[in-house]
C-alpha positions as CSV (number, residue, x, y, z in Angstrom):
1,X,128.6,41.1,6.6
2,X,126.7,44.4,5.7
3,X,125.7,45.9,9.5
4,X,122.5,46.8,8.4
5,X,120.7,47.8,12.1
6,X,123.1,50.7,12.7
7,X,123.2,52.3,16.3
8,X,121.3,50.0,18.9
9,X,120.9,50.8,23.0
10,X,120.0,47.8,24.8
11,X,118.5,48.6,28.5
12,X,117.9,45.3,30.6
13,X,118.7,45.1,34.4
14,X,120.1,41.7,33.5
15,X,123.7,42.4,33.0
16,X,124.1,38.3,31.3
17,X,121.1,39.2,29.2
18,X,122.8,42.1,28.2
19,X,126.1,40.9,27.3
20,X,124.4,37.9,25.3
21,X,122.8,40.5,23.4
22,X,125.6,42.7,22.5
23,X,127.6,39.6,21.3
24,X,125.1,38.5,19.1
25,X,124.2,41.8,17.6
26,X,127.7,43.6,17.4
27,X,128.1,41.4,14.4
28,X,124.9,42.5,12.8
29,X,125.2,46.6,14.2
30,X,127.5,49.3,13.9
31,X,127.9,50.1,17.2
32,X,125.5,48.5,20.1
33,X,125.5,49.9,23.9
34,X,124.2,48.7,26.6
35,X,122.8,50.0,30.0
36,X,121.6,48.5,33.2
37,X,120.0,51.7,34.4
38,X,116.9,52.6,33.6
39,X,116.8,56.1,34.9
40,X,119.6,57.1,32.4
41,X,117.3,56.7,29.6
42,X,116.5,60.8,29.7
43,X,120.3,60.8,29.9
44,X,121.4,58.4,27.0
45,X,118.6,60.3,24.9
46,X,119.5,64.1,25.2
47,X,123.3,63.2,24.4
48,X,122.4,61.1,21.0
49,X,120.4,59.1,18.4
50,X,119.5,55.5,18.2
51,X,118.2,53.5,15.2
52,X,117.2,51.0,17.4
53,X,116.3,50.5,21.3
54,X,115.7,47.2,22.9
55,X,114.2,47.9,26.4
56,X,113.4,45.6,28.7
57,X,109.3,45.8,30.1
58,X,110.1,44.7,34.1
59,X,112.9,45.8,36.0
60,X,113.4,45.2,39.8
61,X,110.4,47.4,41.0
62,X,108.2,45.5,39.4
63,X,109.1,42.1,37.6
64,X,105.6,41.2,36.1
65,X,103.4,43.6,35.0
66,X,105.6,45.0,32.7
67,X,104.3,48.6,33.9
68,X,108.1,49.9,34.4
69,X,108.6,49.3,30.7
70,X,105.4,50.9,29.8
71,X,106.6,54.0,31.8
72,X,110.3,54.2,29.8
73,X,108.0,53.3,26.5
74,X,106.0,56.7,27.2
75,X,109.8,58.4,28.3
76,X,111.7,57.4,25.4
77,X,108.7,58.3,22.7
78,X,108.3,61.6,24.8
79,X,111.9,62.8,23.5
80,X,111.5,60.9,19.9
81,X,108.0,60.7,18.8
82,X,110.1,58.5,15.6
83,X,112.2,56.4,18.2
84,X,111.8,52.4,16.9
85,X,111.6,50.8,20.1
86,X,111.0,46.5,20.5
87,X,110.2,45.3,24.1
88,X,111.6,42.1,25.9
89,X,110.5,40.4,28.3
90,X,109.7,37.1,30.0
91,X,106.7,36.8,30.9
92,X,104.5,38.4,27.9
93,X,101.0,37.3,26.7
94,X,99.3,38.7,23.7
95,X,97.4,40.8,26.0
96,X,100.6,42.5,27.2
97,X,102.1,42.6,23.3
98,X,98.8,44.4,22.0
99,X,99.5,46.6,25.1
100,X,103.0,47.5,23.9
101,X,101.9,48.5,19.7
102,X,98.6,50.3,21.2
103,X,101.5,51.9,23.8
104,X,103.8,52.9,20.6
105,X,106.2,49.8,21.0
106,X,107.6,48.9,17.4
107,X,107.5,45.0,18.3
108,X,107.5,42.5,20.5
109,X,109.9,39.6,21.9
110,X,110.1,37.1,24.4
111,X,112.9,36.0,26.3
112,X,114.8,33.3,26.1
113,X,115.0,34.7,22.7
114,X,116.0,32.7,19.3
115,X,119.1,33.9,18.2
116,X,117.7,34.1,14.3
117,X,114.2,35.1,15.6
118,X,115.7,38.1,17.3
119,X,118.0,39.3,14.5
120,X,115.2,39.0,11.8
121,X,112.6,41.3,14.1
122,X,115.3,44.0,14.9
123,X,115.6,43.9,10.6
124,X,112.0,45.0,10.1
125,X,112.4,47.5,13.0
126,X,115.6,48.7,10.9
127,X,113.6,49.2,8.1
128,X,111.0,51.2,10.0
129,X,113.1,53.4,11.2
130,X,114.6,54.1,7.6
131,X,111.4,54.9,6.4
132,X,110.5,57.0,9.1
133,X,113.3,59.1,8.1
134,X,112.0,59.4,4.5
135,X,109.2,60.3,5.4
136,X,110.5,63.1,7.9
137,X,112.6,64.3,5.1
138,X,109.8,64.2,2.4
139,X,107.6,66.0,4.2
140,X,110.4,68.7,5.3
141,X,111.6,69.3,1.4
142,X,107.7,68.8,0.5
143,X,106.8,71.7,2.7
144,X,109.7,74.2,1.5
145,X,109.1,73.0,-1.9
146,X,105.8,74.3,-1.5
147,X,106.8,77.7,0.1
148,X,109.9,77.9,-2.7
149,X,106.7,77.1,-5.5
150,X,104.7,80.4,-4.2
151,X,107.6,82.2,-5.0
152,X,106.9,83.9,-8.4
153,X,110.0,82.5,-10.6
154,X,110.1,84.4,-13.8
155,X,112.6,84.3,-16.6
156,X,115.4,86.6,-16.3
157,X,114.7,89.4,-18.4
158,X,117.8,90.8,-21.1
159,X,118.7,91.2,-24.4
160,X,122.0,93.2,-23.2
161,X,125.9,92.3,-23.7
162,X,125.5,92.6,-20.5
163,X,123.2,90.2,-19.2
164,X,124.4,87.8,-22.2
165,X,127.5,87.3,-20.8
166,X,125.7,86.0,-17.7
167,X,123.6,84.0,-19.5
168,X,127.1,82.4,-21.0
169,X,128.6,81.8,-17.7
170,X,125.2,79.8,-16.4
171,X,125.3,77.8,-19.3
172,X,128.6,76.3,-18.6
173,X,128.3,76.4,-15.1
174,X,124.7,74.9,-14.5
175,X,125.5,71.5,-14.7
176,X,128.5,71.2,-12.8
177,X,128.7,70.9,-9.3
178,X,130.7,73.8,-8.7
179,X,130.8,76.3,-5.7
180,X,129.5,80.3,-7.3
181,X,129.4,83.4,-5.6
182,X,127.2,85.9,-7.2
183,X,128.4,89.4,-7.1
184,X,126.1,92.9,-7.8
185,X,124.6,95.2,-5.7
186,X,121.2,95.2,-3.9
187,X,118.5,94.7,-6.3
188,X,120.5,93.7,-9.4
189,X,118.9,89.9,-9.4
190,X,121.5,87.6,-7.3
191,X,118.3,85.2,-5.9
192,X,116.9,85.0,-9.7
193,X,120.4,84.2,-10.8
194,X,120.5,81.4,-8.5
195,X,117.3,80.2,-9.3
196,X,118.2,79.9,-12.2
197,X,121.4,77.8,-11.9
198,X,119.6,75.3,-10.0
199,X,117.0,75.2,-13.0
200,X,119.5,74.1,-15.4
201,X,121.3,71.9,-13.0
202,X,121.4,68.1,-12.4
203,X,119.9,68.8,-9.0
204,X,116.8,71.1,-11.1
205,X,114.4,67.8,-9.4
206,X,115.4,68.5,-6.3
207,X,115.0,71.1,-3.6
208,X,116.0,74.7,-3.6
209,X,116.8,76.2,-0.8
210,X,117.5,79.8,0.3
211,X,118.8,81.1,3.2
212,X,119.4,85.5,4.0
213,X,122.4,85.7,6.0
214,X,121.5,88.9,7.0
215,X,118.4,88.1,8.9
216,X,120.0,85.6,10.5
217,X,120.7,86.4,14.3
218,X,124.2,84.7,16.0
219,X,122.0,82.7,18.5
220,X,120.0,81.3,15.8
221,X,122.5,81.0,12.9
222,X,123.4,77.2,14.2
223,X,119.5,76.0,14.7
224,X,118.7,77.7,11.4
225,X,120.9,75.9,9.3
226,X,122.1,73.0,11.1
227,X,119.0,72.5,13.2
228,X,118.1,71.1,16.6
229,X,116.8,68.5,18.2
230,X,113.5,68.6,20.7
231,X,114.4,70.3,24.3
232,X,117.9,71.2,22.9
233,X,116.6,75.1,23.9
234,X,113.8,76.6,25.7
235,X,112.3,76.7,22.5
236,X,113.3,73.7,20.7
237,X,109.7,71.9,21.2
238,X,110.5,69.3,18.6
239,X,112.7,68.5,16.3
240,X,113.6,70.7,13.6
241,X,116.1,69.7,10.7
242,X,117.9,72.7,9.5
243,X,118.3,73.9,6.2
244,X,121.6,72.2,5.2
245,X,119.5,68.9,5.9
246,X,116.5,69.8,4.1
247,X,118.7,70.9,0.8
248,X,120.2,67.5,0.8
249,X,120.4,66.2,-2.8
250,X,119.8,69.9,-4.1
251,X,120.9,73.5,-4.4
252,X,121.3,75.8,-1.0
253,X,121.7,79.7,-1.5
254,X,123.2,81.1,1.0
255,X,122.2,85.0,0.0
256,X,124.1,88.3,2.0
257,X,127.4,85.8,2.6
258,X,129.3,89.0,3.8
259,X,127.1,89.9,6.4
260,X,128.2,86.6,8.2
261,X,130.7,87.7,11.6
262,X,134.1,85.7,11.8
263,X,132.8,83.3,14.5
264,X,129.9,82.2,12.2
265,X,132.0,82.1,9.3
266,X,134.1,79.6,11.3
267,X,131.0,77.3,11.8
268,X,130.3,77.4,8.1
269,X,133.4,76.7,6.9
270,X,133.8,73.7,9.0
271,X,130.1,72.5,7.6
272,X,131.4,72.2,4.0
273,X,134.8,71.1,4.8
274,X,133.4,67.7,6.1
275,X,130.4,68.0,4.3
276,X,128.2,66.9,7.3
277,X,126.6,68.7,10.3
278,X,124.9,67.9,13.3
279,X,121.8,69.2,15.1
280,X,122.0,71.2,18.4
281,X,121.7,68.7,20.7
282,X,122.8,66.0,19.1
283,X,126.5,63.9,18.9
284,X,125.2,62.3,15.6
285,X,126.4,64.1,12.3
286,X,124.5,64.2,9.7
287,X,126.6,63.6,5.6
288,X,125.4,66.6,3.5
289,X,125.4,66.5,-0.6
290,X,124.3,70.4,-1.7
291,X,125.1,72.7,-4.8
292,X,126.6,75.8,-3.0
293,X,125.6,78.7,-4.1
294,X,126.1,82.5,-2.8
295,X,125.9,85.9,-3.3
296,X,126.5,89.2,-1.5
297,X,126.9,92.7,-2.5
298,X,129.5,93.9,0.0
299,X,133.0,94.3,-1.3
300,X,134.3,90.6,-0.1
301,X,137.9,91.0,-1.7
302,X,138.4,94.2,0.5
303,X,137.1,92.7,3.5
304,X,139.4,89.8,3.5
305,X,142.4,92.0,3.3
306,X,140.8,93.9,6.2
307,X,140.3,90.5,8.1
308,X,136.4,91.1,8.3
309,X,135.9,87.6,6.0
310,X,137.9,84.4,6.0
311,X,140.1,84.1,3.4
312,X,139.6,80.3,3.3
313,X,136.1,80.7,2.8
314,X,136.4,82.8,0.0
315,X,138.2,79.8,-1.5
316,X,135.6,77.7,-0.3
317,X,132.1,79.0,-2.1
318,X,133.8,81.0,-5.0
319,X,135.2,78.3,-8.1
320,X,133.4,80.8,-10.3
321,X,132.2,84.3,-9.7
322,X,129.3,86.1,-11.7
323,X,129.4,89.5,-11.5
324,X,126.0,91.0,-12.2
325,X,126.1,94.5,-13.8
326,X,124.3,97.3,-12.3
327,X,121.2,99.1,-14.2
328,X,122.5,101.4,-15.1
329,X,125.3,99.6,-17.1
330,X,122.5,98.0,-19.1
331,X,120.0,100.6,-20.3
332,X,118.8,98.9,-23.2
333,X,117.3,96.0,-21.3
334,X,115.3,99.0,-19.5
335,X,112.2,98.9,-21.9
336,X,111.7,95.4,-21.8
337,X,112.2,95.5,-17.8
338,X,109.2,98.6,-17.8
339,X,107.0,96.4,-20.5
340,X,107.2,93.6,-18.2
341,X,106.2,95.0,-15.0
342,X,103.6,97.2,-16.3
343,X,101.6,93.5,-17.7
344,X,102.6,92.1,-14.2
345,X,101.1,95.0,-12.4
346,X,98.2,95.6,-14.8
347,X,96.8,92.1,-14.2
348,X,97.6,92.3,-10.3
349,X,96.1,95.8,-9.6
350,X,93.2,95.1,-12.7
351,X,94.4,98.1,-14.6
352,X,93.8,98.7,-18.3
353,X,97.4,100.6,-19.0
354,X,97.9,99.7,-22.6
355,X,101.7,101.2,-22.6
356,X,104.5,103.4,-21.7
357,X,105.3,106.7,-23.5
358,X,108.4,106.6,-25.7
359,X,109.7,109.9,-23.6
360,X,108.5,107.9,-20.2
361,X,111.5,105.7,-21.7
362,X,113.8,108.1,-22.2
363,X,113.6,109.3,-18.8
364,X,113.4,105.9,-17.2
365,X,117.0,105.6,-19.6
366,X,118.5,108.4,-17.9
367,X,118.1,108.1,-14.2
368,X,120.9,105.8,-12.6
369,X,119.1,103.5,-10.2
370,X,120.8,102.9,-7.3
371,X,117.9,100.4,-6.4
372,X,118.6,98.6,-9.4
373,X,115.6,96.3,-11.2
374,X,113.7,96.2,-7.5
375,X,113.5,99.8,-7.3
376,X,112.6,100.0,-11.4
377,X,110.1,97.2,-10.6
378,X,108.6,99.6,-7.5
379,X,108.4,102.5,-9.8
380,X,106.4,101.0,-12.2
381,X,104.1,99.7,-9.5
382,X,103.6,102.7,-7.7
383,X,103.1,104.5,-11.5
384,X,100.4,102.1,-12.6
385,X,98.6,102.7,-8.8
386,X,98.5,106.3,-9.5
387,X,97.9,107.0,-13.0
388,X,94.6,107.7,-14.4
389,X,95.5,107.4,-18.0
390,X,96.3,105.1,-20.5
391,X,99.9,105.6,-21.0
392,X,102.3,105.7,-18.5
393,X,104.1,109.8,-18.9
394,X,106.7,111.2,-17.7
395,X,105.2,113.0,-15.1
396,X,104.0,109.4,-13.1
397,X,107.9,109.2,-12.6
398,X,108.2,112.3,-10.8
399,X,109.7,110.8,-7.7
400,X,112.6,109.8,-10.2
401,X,114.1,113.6,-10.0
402,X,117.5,113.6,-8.6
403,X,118.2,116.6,-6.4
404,X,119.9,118.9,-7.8
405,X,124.0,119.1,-6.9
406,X,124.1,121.9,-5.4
407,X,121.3,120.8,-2.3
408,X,124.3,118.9,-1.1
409,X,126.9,121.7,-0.9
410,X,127.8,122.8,2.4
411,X,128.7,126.5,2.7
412,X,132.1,127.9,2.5
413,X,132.3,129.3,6.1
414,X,130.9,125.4,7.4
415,X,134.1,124.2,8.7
416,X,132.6,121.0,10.4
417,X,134.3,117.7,9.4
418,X,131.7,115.4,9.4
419,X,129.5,117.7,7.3
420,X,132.3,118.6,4.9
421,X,133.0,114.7,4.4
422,X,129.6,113.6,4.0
423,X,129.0,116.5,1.3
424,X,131.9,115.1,-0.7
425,X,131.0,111.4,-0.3
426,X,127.4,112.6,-1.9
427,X,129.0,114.5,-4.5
428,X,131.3,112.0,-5.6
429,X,128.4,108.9,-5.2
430,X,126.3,111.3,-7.9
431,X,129.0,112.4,-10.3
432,X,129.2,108.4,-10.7
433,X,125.5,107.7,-10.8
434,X,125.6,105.9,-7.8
435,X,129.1,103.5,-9.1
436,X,130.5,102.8,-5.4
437,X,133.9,101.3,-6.8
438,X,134.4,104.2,-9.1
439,X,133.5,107.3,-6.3
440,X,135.5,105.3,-3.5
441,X,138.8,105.3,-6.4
442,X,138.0,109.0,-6.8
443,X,137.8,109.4,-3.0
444,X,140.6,107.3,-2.2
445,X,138.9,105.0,0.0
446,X,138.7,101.1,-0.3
447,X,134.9,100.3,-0.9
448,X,134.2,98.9,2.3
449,X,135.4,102.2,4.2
450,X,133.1,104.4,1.6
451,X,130.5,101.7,2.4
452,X,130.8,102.2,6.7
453,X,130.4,106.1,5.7
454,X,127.6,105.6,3.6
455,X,126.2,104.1,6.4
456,X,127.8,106.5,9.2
457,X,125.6,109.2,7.5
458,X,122.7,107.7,6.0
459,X,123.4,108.1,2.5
């Protein structure tokens, strides 16, 4: 027999009452507990979920007005506003039963209950309570469906080898189920990628879902993407589901992986090893069914053999890697890139700029952009802002002048370490136009250390 009414808490202070009832309904229940109690109800509710409560409406205080029950109604829909609740009790009148539905009660039922009676009521409460949670979930995946659709998708944009190989790897990628990690540095299109996958994907109906690891703080890593449940935390005012829950069915991003510490990487490795989480605050887990897809530009091989990512991890979200070339390693896809910001940016900022100069080109061509297609993007903007012409020259691109080499040298009687390093770290980061895995071979550095310099002095 299918046990169809899933988790039931009977509370009665008639311990034969509630033995009959769990005999009856463990057949029909996948797990039924019972409690004499009353005052454990705050209890029983902060420590897990129900599908169904039967609760009794008189207990020894007060045997016939029912006004005890009334009271755990108001207690039990206080912690779960979505909590399917039925009432029993032995001396109700209609009075008392419209009472109970105005109150928030999900049914009614008198005892001595009829065995079939009983079983087909707590079915329709089942029920209710499913569709209470598709309707909690709709409107979740509704709402970020609407955020995600404000988003401005556009086509990625590339007639380069480049960018065709990419476009080769999504294609056979895209409908499998497979785990990617996108690879490229800040600005080069990881998020657009990723869109884009989920686009062509079997999940392209449902829900995507992305998530910055970066901006995520360690205190709210777990309600962020496993969510909570109401009172959990000071701040936990009702329940939240979290964004594994919400992605259900479709495609979660999980963007700036590497930026994840090892304790939190050990809480999201055991989420997609059992593929399930559970709410703070809550015993019950939750099954998850998601696309995984990542990205991070740190240098993720380097930082496992420096024990700064889990090696097991890696395993986890990379079956296939895309490795996204920088600008600069795909000039020619630079005039279409210019052409399309300056129509995206003529129609927001209602300017009249027919083109950009053939010259303007050339010079766009031969700067390295260590920004990538978000700084090219920003440079077109501020351009088109600025200019009072036409056609976008040379000169609107000013700011695009890279300091000349020698700005950087230190003089030969300097003898400070720090400023002798960082000179040389600059040096080598321009002779490469901005290539971090080709300075940090010349420097003899692994790129995560040349990374902590570049950060250590604000290059």
């Amino acid at each position: 027999m299918d046990k169809e009414l899933g988790k039931i808490l009977i509370i009665d202070d008639d311990e034969d009452v509630l033995l009959a009832a769990k005999m009856l309904l463990k057949k029909h229940a996948k797990e039924v507990l019972i409690e004499k109690n009353p005052k454990k109800i705050p209890f029983l509710l902060n420590n897990d979920t129900y599908d169904l409560i039967l609760l009794d409406m008189n207990f020894s205080k007060d045997i016939t007005s029912g006004k005890e029950g009334f009271y755990w109604l108001e207690q039990i829909l206080d912690k779960d506003p979505q909590a399917v609740v039925v009432l029993i009790t032995a001396f109700g009148d209609v009075e008392m039963a419209v009472r109970a539905l105005k109150a928030g009660a999900t049914d009614f039922v008198l005892k001595p209950w009829q065995n079939e009676k009983l079983i087909a009521t707590l079915n329709s409460a089942a029920k209710l309570k499913e569709s209470y949670k598709e309707v909690s979930q709709l409107k979740q995946t509704s709402k970020q469906l609407q955020e995600d659709s404000n988003l401005a998708f556009k086509n990625i944009i590339g007639e380069s080898n480049e960018i065709k190989e990419v476009f080769k790897i999504i294609d056979k990628v895209a409908g499998t189920d497979a785990n990617i990690l996108i690879l490229g540095e800040n600005g080069t299109g990881k998020e657009l990628i990723a869109r884009a996958i989920h686009q062509k994907s079997l999940r392209k109906d449902n829900v995507f879902i992305g998530v910055d690891m970066g901006a995520i703080t360690e205190s709210l890593f777990e309600s962020e993407l496993f969510g909570h449940k109401k009172g959990a935390y000071t701040d936990a005012k009702e329940d939240r589901a979290g964004r594994f829950e919400i992605a259900n069915n479709g495609t979660l991003f999980l963007d700036e992986i590497g930026n994840l510490n090892m304790p939190l990487q050990s809480k999201l490795l055991t989420a997609l090893q059992k593929r399930e989480v559970t709410r703070i605050g809550s015993n019950q887990s939750l099954p998850i069914d998601i696309r995984l897809i990542c990205a991070t530009n740190m240098p993720i091989y380097e930082m496992v053999g420096e024990s700064t990512f889990r090696q097991d991890l890696l395993y986890r979200i990379n079956t296939v890697e895309i490795h996204l070339p920088p600008l600069r390693d795909r000039l020619d896809d630079i005039p279409l890139l210019a052409n399309h910001f300056l129509e995206t940016y003529n129609q927001k900022y209602r300017k009249n700029i027919s083109r950009i100069a053939p010259n303007t080109i050339k010079k766009l061509q031969k700067y390295s952009w260590p920004g990538n297609i978000r700084e090219l993007q920003h440079a077109i903007e501020r351009a088109i802002i600025m200019s009072d012409t036409e056609i976008l020259n040379p000169d609107d691109f000013f700011f695009l002048a890279q300091k000349p080499e020698n700005n950087n040298t230190v003089e030969a009687d300097n003898f400070n370490l720090d400023e002798v390093e960082k000179n040389v770290i600059q040096r080598a980061v321009n002779k490469h136009n901005g290539n971090i895995s080709k300075a940090a071979k010349e420097l003899g550095l692994t790129r995560a250390s040349l990374y902590r310099r570049l950060e250590k002095y604000g290059l």
